[in-house]
C-alpha positions, 0 to 999 in steps of 0.5 A: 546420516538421518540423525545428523541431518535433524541436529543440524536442522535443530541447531539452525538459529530461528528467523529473527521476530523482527524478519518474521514481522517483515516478512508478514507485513510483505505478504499483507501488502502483497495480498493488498496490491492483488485485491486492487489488481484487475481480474484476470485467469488465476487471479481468484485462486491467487487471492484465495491462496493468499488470504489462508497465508496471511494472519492478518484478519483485516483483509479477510472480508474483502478477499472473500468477496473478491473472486466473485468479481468479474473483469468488465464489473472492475473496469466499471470503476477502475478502467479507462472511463471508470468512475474511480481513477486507481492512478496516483497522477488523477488526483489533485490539482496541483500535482504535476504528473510528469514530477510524479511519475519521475519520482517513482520511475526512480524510486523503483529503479534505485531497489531494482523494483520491476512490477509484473503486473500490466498497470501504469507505475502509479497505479495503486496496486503497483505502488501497494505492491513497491512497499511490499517489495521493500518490507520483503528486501528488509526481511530478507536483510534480517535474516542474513544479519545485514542491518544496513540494508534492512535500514535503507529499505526500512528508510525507503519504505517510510519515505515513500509511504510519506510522499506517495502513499498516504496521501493517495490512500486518503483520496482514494478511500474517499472515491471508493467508498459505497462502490459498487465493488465492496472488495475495493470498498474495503480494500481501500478502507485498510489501505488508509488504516495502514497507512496511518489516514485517520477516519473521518470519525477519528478526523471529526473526533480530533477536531472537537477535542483539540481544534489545533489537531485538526489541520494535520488530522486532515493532511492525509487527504488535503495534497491529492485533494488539491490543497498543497498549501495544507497545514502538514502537508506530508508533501513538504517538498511540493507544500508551497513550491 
């Protein structure tokens, strides 16, 4: 009986390399999400366990520095009166926050996406927390060969990534840097690397080398900035409304 079990176990085929990415991206995200999460019991020994999960190095600095912060230092920045707003609807002025606040209610519903955590549906680390959902449903999808589905939540990831995301990646970063909480400070700062929103070095670069570069090397800040008339706005359904 033990040598038939080990056959069988031996016989399974391996998770495709392509779920094992998705897979890893998902836990990436999910450690990411928890970094901008307010402190709470079991909240440290979460960050700890998942940081020794996650290959990913990028992370490592802020979710070390994490679990010394305390719930009253948080709130200093990201609380009600804090001097950073985590919200995706306190930035720009051309946003309407009820559009906004409807689009994602949708979004999450569509992939049955019900966030446990006690934060608005724009916060930061809920909307983090979204994209990590669609790379482990794409994961999952993978493994049980279905393509269609990895597609859509493939699809749906990128989607939501061009039109709530990146652009709130940018400001935010900008808001956070040199705060007083260097874990978000960081957090922030790989937030916009994932994202794609280049460094202002990188933005200063690509206008120096090619001038006609430069509007869109700016577009990830220039929405939430309160600029919807941008050249390459990655909102085109609010860019000129």
């Amino acid at each position: 009986m033990i040598a038939w079990r080990s056959q069988t176990t031996a016989a399974r085929p391996a998770l495709p390399e392509e779920a094992r990415a998705a897979a890893r991206e998902a836990a990436f995200l999910r450690l990411l999400a928890l970094l901008f999460e307010r402190p709470r019991p079991g909240w440290a020994d979460e960050v700890r366990s998942l940081a020794e999960e996650t290959a990913d190095g990028r992370l490592q600095d802020p979710a070390r520095g994490a679990p010394t912060v305390g719930e009253g230092e948080y709130l200093a920045v990201f609380g009600p009166g804090g001097v950073v707003s985590p919200r995706e609807v306190a930035y720009g002025r051309f946003v309407d926050p009820g559009r906004v606040m409807a689009e994602l209610s949708g979004m999450y519903a569509a992939f049955a996406f019900r966030p446990r955590a006690e934060d608005p549906i724009d916060h930061v680390a809920v909307e983090i927390g979204f994209a990590g959902y669609l790379a482990l449903k794409e994961a999952y999808a993978l493994s049980m060969e279905d393509r269609e589905r990895a597609d859509l939540a493939r699809a749906a990831r990128a989607l939501f990534l061009d039109t709530h995301l990146r652009p709130f990646a940018a400001a935010i970063r900008g808001r956070l840097a040199g705060a007083t909480l260097p874990h978000l400070d960081g957090a922030a700062a790989v937030l916009a690397e994932w994202a794609g929103c280049p460094t202002a070095d990188a933005t200063d670069a690509g206008a120096a080398a090619d001038p006609a570069a430069a509007p869109e090397a700016g577009a990830c800040a220039a929405l939430l900035d309160g600029d919807d008339t941008a050249p390459g706005c990655l909102r085109p359904q609010r860019c000129g409304d």
